[in-house]
C-alpha positions as CSV (number, residue, x, y, z in Angstrom):
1,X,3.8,-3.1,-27.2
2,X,4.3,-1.8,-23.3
3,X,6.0,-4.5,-21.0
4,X,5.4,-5.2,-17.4
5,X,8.8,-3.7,-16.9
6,X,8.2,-0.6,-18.9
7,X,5.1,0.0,-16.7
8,X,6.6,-0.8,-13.4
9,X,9.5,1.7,-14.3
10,X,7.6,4.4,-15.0
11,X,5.5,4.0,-11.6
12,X,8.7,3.4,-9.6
13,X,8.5,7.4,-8.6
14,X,5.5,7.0,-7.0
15,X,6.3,3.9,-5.5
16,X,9.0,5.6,-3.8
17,X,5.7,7.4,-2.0
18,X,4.9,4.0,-0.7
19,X,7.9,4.3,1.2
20,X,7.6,7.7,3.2
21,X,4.3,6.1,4.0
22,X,5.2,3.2,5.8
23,X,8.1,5.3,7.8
24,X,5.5,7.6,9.0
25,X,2.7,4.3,9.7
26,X,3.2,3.6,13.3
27,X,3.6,7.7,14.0
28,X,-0.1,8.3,12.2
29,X,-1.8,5.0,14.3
30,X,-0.5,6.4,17.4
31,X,-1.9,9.8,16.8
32,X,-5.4,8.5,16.0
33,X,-5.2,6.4,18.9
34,X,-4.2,9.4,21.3
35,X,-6.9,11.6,19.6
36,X,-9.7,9.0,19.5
37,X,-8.8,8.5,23.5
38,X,-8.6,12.7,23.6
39,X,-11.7,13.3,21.8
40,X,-14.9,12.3,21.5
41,X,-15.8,13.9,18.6
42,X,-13.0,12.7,16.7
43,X,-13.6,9.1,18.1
44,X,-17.4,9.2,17.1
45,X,-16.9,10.2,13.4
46,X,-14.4,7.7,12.9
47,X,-16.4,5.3,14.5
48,X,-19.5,6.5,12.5
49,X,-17.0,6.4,9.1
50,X,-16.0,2.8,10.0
51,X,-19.8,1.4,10.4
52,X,-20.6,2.8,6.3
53,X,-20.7,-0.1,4.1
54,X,-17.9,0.9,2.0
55,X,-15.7,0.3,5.0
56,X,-16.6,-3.5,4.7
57,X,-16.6,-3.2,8.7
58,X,-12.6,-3.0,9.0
59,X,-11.6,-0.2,10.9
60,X,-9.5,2.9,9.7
61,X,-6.1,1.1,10.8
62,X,-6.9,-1.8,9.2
63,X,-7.5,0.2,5.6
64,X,-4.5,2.4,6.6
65,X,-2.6,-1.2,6.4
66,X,-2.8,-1.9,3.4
67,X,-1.0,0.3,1.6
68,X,1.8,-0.8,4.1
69,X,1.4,-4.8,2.8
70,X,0.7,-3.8,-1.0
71,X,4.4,-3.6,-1.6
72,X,5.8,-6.7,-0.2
73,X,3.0,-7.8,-2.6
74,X,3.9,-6.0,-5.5
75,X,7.9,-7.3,-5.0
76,X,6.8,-11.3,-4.6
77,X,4.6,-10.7,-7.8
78,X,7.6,-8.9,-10.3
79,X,10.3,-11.6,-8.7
80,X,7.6,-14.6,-9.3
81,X,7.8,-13.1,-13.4
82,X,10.6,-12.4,-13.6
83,X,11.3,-16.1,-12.7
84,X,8.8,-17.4,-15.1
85,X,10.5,-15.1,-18.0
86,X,12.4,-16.7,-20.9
87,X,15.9,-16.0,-21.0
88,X,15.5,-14.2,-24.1
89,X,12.5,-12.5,-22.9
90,X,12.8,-8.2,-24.0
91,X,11.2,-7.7,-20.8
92,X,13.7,-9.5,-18.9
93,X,16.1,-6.7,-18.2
94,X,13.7,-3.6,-17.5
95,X,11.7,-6.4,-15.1
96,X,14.6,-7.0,-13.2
């Protein structure tokens, strides 16, 4: 039977992605602000992107933001079971 903390240590590698991402966040909103202020081109596709239904209406920051809260998420979610574990729970350890 897999365990939440089998699962979350096996995806911890490409958590570690999560991380380069958020170092690099303000860098990559900057550089679409300068080219959306540089180009028209550029500032009327991501506008026309941003206006498609699948974009709910939020614009391209907004999405790029998200990755950038997911983990904060992720870490209140594994300490919240890891609180609610038994003591003698097997998944104790590898969820810690």
């Amino acid at each position: 039977n897999p365990r939440i903390g089998d699962v979350i240590q096996k995806l911890a590698p490409f958590l570690k992605m999560y991380g380069e991402y958020v170092k690099n966040f303000d860098k990559a909103v900057e550089l679409i602000t300068v080219w959306s202020e540089k180009s028209l081109p550029f500032q009327e596709l991501i506008a026309d992107i941003q206006k498609r239904k699948v974009c709910a209406n939020l614009t391209l920051q907004h999405h790029m933001l998200e990755p950038v809260q997911r983990i904060p998420r992720y870490e209140l979610l594994l300490k919240d079971y890891v609180r609610k574990l038994p003591p003698e729970s097997p998944d104790q350890d590898d969820a810690e």
